[in-house]
C-alpha positions, 0 to 999 in steps of 0.5 A, spaced: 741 346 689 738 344 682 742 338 681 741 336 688 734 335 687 735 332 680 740 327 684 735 325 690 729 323 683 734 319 679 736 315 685 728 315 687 727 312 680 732 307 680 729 304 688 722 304 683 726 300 679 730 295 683 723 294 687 719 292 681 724 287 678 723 284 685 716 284 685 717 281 677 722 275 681 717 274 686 711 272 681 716 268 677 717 264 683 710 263 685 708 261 677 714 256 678 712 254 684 705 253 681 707 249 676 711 244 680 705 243 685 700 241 679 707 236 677 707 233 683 700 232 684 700 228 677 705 225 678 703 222 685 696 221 682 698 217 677 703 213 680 697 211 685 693 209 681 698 204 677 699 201 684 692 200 685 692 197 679 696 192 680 694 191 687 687 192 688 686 189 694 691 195 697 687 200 694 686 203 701 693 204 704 695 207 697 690 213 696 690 214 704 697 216 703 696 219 697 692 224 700 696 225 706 702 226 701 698 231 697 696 235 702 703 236 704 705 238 697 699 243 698 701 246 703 708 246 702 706 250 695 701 254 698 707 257 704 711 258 699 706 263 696 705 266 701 713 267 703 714 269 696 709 275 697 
């Protein structure tokens, strides 16, 4: 009976185990995820302002796509946290 007992807490503690490894996983994601949202915005931020640089006179079209392509990368990101939770 003893042994019994013994048997149901070590297969507890390995389930406890499992699910703390899972939950470091999912924060590893989500640092990931952060991480590659900041790039990609840099990344179209900078290359927004090099082409209005090079064209002033299409600075309009380029940062009015260059929010709507950030916003999506948002969105995409923050989606993505909440799916990893």
């Amino acid at each position: 009976m003893i042994s019994m007992k013994v048997e149901i807490q070590n297969r507890i503690c390995l389930i406890n185990i499992y699910k703390n490894q899972i939950s470091m996983y999912n924060l590893i994601g989500a640092g990931l995820i952060v991480i590659g949202g900041g790039i990609g915005l840099g990344q179209i931020g900078g290359k927004a302002m090099e082409g209005i640089a090079r064209q002033p006179e299409a600075a309009g079209k380029i940062q009015t796509a260059m929010i709507i392509i950030g916003a999506l990368l948002e969105g995409l990101a923050f989606g993505a946290l909440i799916l990893g939770k």
